[in-house]
Each structure stands twice: as C-alpha cells, then as structure tokens.
PQR file of N, CA, C, O and H, with PARSE charges and radii, in Angstrom:
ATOM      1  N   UNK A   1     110.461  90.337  84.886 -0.4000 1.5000
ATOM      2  CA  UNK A   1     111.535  90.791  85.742 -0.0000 2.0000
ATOM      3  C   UNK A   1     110.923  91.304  87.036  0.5500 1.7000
ATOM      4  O   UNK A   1     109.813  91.799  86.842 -0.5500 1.4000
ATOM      5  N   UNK A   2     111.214  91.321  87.943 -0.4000 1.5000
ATOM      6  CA  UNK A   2     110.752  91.116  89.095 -0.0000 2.0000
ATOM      7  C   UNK A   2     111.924  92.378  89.978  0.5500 1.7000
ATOM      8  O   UNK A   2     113.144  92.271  89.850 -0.5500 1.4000
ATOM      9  H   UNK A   2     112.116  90.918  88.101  0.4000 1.0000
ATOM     10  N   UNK A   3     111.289  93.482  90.818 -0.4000 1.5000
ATOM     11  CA  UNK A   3     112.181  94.248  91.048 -0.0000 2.0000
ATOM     12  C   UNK A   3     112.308  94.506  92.688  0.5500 1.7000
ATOM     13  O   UNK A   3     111.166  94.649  93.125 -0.5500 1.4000
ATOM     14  H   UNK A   3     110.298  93.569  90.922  0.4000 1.0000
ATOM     15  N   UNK A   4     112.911  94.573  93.333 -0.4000 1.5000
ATOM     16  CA  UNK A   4     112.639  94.878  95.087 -0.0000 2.0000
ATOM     17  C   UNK A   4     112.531  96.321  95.211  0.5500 1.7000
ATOM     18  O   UNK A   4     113.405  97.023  94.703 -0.5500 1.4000
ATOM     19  H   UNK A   4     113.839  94.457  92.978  0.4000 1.0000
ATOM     20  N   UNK A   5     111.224  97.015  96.041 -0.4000 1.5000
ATOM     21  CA  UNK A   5     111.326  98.924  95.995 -0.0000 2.0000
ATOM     22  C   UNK A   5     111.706  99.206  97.083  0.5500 1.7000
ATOM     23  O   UNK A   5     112.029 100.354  97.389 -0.5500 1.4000
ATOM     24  H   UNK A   5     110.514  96.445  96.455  0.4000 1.0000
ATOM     25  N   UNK A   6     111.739  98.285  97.821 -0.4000 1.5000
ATOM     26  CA  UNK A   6     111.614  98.538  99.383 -0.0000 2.0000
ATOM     27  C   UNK A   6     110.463  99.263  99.915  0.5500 1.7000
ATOM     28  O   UNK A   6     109.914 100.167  99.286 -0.5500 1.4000
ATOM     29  H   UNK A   6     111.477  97.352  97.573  0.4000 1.0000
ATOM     30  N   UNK A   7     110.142  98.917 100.929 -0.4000 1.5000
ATOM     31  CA  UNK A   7     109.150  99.432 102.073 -0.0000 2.0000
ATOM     32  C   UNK A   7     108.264 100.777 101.258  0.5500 1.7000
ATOM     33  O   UNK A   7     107.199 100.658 100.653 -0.5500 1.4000
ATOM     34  H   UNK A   7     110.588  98.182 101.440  0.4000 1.0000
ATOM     35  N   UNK A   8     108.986 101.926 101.439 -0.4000 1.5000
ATOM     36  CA  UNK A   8     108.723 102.963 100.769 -0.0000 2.0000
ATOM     37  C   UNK A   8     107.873 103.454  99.173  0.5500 1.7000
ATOM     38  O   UNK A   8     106.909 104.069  98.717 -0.5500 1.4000
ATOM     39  H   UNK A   8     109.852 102.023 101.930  0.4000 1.0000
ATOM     40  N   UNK A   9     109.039 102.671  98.826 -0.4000 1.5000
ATOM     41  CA  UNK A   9     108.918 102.433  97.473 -0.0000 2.0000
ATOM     42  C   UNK A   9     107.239 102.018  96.963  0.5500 1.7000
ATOM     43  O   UNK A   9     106.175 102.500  96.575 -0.5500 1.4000
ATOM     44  H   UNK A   9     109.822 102.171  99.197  0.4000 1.0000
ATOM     45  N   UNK A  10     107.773 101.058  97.220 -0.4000 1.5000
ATOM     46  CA  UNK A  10     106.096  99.702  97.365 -0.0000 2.0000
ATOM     47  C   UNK A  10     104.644 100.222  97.741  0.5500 1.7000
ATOM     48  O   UNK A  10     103.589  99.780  97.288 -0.5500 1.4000
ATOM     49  H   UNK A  10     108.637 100.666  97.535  0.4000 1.0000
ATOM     50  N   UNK A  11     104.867 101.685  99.050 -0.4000 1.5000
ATOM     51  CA  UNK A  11     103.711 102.108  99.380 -0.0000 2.0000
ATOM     52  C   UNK A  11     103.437 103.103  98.422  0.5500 1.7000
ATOM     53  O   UNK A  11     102.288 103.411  98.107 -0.5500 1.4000
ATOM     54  H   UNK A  11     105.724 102.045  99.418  0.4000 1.0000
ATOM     55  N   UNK A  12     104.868 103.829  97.752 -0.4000 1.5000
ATOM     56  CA  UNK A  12     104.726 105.025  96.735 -0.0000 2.0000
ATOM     57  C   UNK A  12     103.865 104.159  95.468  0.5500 1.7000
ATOM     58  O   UNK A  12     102.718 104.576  95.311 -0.5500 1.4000
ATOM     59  H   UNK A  12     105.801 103.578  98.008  0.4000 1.0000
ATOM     60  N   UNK A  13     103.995 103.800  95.182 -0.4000 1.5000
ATOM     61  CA  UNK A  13     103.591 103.097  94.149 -0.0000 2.0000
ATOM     62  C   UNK A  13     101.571 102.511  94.108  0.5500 1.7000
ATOM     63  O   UNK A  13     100.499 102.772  93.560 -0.5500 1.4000
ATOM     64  H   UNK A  13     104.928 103.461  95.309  0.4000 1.0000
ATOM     65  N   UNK A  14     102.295 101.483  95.264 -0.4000 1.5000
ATOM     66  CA  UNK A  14     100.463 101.569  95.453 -0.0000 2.0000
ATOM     67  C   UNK A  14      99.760 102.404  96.034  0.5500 1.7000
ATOM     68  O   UNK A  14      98.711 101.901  96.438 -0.5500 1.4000
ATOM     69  H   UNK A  14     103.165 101.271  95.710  0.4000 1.0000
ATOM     70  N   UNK A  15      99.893 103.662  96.300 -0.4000 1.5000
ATOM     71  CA  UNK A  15      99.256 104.857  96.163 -0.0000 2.0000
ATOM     72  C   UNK A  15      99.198 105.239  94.806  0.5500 1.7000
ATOM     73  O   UNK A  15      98.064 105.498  94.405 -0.5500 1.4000
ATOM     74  H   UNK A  15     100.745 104.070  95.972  0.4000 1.0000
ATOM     75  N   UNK A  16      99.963 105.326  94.132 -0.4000 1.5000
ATOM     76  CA  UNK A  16      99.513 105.613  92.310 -0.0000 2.0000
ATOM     77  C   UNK A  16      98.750 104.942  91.455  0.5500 1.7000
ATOM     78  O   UNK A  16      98.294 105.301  90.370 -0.5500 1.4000
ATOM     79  H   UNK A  16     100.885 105.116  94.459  0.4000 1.0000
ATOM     80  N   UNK A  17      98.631 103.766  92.128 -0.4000 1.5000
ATOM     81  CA  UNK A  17      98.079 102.766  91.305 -0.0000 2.0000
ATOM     82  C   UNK A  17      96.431 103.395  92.256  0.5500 1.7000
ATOM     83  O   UNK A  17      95.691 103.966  91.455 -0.5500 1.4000
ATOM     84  H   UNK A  17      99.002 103.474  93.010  0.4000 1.0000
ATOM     85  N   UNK A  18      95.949 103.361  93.458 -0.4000 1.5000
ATOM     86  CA  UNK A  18      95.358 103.394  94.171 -0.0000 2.0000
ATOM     87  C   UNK A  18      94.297 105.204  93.357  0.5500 1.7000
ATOM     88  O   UNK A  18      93.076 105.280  93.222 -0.5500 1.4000
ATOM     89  H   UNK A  18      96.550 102.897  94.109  0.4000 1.0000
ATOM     90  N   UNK A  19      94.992 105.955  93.115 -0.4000 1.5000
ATOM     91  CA  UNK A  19      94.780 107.489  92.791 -0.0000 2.0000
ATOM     92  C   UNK A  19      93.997 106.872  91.423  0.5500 1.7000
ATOM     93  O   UNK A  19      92.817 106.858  91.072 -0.5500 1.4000
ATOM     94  H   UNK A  19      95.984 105.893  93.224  0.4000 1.0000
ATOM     95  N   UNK A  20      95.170 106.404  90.870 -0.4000 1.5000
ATOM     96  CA  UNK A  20      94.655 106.035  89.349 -0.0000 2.0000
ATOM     97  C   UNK A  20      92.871 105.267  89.602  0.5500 1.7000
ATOM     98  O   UNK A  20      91.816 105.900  89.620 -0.5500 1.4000
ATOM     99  H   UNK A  20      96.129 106.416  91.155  0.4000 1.0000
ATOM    100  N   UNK A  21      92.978 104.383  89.698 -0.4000 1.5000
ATOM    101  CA  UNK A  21      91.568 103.563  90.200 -0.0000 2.0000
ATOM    102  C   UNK A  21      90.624 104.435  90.636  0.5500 1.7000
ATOM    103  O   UNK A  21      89.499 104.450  90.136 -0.5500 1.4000
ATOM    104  H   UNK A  21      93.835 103.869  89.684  0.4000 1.0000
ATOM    105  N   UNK A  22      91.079 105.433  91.837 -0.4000 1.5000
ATOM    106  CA  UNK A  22      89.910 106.661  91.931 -0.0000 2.0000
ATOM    107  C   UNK A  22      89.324 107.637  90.966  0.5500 1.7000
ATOM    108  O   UNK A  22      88.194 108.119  90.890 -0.5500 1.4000
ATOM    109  H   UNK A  22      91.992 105.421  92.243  0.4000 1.0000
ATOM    110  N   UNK A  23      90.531 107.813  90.163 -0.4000 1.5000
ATOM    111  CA  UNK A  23      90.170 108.945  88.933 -0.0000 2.0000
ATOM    112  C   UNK A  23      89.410 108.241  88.121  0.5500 1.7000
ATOM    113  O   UNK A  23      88.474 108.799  87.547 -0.5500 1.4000
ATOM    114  H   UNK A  23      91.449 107.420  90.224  0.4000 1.0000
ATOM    115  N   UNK A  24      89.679 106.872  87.925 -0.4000 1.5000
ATOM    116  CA  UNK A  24      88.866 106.380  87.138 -0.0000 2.0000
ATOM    117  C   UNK A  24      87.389 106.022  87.053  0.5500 1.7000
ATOM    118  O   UNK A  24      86.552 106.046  86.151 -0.5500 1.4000
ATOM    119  H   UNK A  24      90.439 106.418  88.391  0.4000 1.0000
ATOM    120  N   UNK A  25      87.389 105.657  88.432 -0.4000 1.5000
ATOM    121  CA  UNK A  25      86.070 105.784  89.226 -0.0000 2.0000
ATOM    122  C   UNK A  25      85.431 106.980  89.224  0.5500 1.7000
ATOM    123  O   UNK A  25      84.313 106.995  88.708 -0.5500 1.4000
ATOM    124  H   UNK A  25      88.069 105.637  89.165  0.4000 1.0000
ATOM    125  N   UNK A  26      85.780 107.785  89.584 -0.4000 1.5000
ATOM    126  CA  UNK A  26      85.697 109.452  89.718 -0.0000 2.0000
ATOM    127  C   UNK A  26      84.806 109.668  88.095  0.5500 1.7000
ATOM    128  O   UNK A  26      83.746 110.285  87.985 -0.5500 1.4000
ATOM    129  H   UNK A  26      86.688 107.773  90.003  0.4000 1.0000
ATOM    130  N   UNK A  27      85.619 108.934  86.855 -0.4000 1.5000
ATOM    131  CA  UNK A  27      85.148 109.549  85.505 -0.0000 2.0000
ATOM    132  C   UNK A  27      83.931 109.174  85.378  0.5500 1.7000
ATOM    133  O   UNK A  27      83.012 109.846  84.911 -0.5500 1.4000
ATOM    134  H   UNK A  27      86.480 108.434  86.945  0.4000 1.0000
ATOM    135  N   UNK A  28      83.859 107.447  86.034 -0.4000 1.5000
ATOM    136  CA  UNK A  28      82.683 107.209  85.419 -0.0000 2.0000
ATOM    137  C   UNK A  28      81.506 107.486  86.238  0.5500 1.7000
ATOM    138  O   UNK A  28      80.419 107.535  85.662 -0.5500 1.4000
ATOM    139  H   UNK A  28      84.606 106.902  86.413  0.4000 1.0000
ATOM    140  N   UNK A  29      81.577 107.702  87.688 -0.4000 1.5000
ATOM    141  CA  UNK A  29      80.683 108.580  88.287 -0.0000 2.0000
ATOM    142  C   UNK A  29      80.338 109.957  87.813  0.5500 1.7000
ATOM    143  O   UNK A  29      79.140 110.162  87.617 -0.5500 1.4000
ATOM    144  H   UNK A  29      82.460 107.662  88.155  0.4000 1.0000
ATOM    145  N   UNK A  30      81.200 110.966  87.589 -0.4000 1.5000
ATOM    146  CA  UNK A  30      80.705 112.394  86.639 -0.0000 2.0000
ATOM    147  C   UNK A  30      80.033 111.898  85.242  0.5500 1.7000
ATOM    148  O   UNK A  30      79.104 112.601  84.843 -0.5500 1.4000
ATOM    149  H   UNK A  30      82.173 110.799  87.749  0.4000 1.0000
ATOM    150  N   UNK A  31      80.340 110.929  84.562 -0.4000 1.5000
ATOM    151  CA  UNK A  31      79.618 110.768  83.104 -0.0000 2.0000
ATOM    152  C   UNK A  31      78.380 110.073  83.653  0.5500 1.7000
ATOM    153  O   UNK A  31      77.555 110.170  82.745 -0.5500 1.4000
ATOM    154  H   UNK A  31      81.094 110.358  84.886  0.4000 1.0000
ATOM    155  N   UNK A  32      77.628 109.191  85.036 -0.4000 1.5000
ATOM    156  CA  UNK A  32      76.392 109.127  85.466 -0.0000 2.0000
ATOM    157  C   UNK A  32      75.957 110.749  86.354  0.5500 1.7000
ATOM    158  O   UNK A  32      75.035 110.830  87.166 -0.5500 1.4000
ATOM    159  H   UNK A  32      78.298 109.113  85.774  0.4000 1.0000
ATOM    160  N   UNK A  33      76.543 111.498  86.095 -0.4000 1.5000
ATOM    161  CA  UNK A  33      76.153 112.630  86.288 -0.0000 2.0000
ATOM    162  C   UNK A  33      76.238 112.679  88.820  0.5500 1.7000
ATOM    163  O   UNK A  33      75.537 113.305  89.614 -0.5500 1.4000
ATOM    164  H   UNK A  33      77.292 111.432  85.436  0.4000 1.0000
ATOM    165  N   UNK A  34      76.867 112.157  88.944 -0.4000 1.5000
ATOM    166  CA  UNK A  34      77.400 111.487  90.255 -0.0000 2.0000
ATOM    167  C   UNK A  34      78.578 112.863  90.184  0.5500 1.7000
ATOM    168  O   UNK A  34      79.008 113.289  89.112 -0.5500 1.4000
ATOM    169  H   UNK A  34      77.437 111.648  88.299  0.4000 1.0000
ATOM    170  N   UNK A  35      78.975 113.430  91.544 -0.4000 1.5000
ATOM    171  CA  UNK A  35      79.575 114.721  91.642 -0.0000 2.0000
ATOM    172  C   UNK A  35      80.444 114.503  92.959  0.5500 1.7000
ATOM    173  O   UNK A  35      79.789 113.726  93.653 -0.5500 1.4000
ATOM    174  H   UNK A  35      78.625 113.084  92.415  0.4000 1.0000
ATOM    175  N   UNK A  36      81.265 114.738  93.414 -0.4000 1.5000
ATOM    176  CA  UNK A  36      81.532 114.699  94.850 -0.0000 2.0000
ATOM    177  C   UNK A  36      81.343 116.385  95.251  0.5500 1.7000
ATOM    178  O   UNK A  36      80.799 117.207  94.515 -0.5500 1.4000
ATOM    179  H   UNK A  36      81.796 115.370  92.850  0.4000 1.0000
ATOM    180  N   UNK A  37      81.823 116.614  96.346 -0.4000 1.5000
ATOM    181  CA  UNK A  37      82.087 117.963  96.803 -0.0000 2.0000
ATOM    182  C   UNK A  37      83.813 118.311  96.579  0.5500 1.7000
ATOM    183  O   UNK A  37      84.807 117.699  96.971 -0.5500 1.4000
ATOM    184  H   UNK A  37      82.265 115.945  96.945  0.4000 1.0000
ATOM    185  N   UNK A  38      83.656 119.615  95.744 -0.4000 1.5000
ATOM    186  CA  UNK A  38      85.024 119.624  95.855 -0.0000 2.0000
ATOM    187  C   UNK A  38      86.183 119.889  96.781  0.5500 1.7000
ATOM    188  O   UNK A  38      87.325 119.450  96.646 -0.5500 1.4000
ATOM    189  H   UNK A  38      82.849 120.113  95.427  0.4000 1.0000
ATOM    190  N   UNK A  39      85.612 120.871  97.986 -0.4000 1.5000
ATOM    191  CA  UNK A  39      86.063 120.979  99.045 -0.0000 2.0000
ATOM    192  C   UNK A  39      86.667 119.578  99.856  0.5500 1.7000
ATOM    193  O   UNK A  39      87.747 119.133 100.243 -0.5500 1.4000
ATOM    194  H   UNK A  39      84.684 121.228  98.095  0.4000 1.0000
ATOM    195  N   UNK A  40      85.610 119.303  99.842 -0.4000 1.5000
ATOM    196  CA  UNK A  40      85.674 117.666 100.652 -0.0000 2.0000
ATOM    197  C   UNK A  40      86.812 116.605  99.807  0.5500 1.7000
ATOM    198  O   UNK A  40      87.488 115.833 100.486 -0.5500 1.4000
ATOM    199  H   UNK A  40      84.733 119.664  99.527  0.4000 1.0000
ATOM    200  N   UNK A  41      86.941 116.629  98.503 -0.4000 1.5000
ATOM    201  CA  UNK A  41      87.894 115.676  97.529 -0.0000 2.0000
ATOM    202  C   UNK A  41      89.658 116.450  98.221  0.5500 1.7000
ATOM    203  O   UNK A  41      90.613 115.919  98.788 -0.5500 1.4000
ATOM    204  H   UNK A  41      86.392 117.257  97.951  0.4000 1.0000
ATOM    205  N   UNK A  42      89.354 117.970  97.765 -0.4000 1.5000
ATOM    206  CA  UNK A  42      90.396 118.172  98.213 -0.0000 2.0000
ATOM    207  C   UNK A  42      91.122 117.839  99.776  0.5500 1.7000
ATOM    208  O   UNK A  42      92.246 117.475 100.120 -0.5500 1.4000
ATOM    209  H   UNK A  42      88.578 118.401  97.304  0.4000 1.0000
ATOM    210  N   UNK A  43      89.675 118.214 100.607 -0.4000 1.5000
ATOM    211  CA  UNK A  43      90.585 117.746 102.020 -0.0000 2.0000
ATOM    212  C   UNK A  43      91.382 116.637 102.463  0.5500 1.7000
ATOM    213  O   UNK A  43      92.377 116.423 103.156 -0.5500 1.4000
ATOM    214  H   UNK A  43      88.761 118.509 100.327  0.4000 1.0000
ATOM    215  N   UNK A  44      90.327 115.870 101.609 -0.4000 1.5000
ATOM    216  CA  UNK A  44      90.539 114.405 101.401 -0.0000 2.0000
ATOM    217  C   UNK A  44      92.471 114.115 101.091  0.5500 1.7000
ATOM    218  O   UNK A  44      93.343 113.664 101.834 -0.5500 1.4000
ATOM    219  H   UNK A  44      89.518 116.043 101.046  0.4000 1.0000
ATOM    220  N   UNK A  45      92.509 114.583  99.778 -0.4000 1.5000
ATOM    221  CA  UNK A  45      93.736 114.595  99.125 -0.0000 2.0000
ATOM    222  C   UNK A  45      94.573 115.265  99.947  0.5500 1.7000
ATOM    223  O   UNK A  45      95.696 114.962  99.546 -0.5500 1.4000
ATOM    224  H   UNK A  45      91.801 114.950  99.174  0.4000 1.0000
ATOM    225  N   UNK A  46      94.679 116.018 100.887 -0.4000 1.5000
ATOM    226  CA  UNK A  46      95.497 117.113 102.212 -0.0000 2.0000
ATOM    227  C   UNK A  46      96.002 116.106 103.113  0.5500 1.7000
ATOM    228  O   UNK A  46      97.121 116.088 103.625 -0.5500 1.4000
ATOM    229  H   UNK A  46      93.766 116.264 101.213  0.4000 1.0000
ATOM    230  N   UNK A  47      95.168 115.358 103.242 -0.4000 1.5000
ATOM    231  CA  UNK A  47      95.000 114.214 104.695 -0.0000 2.0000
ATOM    232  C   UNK A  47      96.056 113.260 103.845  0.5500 1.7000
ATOM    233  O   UNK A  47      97.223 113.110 104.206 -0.5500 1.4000
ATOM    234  H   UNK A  47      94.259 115.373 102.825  0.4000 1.0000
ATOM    235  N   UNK A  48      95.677 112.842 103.059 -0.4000 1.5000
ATOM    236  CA  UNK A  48      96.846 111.531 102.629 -0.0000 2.0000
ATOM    237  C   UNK A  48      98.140 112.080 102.260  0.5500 1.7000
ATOM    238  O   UNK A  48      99.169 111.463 102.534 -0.5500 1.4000
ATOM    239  H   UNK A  48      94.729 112.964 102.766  0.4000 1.0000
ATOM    240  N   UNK A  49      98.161 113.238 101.636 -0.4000 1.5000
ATOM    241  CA  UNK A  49      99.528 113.461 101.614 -0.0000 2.0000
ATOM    242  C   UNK A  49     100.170 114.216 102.928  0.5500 1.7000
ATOM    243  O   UNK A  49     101.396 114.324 102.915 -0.5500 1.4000
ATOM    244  H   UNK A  49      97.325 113.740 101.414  0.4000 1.0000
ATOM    245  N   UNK A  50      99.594 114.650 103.847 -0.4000 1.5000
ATOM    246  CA  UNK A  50     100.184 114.629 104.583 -0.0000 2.0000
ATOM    247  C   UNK A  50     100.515 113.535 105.848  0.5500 1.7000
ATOM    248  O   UNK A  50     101.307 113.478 106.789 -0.5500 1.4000
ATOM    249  H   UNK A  50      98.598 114.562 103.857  0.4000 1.0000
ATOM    250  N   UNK A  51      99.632 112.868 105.396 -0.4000 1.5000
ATOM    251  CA  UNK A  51     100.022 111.464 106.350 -0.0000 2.0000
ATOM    252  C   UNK A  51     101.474 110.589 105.314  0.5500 1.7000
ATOM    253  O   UNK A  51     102.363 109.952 105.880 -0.5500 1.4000
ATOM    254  H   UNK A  51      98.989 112.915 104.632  0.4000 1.0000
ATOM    255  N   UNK A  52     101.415 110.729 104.106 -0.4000 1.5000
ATOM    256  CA  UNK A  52     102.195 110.008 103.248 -0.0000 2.0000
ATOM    257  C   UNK A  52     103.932 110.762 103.976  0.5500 1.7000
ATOM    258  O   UNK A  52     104.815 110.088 104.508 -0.5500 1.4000
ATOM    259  H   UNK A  52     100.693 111.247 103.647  0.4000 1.0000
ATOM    260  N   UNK A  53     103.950 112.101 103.780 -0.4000 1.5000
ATOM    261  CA  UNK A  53     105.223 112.944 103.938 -0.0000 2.0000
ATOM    262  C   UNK A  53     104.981 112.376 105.737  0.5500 1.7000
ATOM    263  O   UNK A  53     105.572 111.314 105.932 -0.5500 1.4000
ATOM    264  H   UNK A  53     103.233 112.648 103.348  0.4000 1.0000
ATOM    265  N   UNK A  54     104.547 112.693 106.464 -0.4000 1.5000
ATOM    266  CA  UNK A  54     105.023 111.813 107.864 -0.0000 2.0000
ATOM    267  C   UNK A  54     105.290 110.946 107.849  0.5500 1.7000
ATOM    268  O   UNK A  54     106.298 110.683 108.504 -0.5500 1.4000
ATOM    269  H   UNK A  54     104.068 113.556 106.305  0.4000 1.0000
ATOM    270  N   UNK A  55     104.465 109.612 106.947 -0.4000 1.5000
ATOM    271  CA  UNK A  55     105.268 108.454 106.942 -0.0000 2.0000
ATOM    272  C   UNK A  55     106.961 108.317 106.501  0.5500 1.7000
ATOM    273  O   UNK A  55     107.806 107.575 107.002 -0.5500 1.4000
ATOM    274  H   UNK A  55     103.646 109.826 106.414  0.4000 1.0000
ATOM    275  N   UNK A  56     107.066 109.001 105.731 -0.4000 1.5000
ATOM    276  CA  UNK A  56     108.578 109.263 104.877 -0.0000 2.0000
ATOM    277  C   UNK A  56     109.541 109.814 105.761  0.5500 1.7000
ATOM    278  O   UNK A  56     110.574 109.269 106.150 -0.5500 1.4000
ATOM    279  H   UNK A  56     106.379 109.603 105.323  0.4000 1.0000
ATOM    280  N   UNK A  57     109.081 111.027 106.066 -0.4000 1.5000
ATOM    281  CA  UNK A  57     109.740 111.793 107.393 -0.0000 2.0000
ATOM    282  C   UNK A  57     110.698 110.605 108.436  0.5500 1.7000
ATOM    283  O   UNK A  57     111.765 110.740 109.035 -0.5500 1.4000
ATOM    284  H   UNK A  57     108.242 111.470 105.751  0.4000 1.0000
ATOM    285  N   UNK A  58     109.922 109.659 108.328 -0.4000 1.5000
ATOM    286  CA  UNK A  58     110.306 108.550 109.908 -0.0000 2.0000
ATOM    287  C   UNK A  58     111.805 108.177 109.341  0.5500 1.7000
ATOM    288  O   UNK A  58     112.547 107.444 109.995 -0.5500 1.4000
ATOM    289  H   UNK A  58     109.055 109.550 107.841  0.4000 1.0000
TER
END
C-alpha cells in the first residue's frame, strides 16, 4: 500500500529513519570503544531541530 505524506510529512519521516541509522551507528562505534563529545552531539541535535521547527513554521 503505498501512502502520499506530503512535503512535510516525507521530511518528518526521513529524519526518523535518518536518527535511527545514527543511533545505530552511534552503538556500534561506543561497543569499538569510539565516543563522540557530548556537548558537541547535543549541539548538533539543537541545530536540526531547530532548523526542522523553521522549516514547519513556513
């Protein structure tokens, strides 16, 4: 079945799918003992959602 999300929709989505893939990445980098900064992950995560809520905003 095949569904239309529209514009919005479509980007909400492949951002979840997109998060997911990082966390996953994310796991198997901490189990090679691989770390990011947490400061820096979070800013990271600040920046897209607030670019995401401006995009929406429009």
């Amino acid at each position: 079945m095949n569904v239309h999300l529209g514009p919005v929709l479509d980007e909400f989505v492949a951002d979840l799918l997109k998060i997911g893939r990082e966390i996953a990445i994310g796991g198997e980098q901490a189990d090679r003992g691989q770390f990011v900064d947490g400061e820096s992950a979070f800013d990271a995560i600040r920046k897209r959602s607030s670019a995401r809520r401006k995009h929406v905003q429009r």
